[in-house]
C-alpha positions as CSV (number, residue, x, y, z in Angstrom):
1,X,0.0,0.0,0.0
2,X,0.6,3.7,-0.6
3,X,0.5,6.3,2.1
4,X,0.4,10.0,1.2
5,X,0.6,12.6,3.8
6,X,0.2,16.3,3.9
7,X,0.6,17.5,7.4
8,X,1.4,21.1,8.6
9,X,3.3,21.0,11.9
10,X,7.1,20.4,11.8
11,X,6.8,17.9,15.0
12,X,4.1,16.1,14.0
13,X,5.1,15.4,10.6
14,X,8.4,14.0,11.6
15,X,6.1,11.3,14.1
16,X,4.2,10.2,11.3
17,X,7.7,10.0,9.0
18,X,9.3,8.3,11.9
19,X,6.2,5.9,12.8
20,X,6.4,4.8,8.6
21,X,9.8,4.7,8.1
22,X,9.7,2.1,11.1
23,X,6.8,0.1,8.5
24,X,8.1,0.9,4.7
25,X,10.4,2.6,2.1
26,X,10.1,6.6,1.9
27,X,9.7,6.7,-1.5
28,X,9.6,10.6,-1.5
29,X,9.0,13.2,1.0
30,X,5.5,12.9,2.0
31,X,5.0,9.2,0.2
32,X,5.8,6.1,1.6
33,X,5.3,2.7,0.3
34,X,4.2,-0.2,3.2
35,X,3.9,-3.7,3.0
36,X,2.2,-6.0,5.1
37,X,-0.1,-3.9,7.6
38,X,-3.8,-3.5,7.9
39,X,-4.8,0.0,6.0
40,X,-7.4,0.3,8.7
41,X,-4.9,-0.4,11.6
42,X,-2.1,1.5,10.0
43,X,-4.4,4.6,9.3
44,X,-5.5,4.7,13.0
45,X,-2.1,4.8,14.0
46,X,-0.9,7.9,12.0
47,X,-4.5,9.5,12.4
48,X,-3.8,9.8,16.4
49,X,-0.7,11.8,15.9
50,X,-2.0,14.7,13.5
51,X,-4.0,17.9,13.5
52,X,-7.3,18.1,12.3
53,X,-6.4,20.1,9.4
54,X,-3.8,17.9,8.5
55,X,-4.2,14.9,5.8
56,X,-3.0,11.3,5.4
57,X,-4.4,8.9,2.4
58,X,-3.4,5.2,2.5
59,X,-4.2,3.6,-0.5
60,X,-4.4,-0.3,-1.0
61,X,-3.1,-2.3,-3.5
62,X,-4.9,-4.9,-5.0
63,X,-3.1,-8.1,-5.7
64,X,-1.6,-7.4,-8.9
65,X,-1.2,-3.8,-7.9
66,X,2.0,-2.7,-8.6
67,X,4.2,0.5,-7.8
68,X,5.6,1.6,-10.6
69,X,9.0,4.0,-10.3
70,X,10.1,6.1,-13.0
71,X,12.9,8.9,-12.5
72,X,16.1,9.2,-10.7
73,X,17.2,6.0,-8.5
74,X,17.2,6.3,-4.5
75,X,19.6,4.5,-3.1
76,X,18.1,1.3,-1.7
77,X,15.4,1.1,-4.5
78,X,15.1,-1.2,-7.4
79,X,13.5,-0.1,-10.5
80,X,10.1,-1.9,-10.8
81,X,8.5,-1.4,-14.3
């Protein structure tokens, strides 16, 4: 799955980041990819540490749901096409 974040506060973006980075690959800087974890679960987690004004989407992949990279290489990723 795909989470997507767009939170305001400095502190409480860097507890979600830290809380996913713990779960998945930061892909970019507010998108991290997560294998393995209830979206329901996962979402509840992150939802207690951010404002009200703040937004997270988590976004399941179906089985043959694929991420698909395209761009410059981060170090620790493999090209999936």
């Amino acid at each position: 799955m795909v989470v997507c974040y767009d939170i305001t506060d400095n502190r409480n973006r860097f507890k979600v980041m830290k809380n996913l980075k713990s779960k998945g690959f930061h892909a970019q800087l507010s998108f991290f990819e997560v294998e393995a974890e209830d979206p329901k679960v996962l979402a509840g987690r992150v939802r207690d540490l951010i404002d009200r004004a703040d937004r997270i989407a988590v976004v399941r992949l179906s089985g043959r749901g694929r991420i698909r990279r395209v761009g410059s290489l981060f170090e620790g990723m493999e090209w999936v096409l």
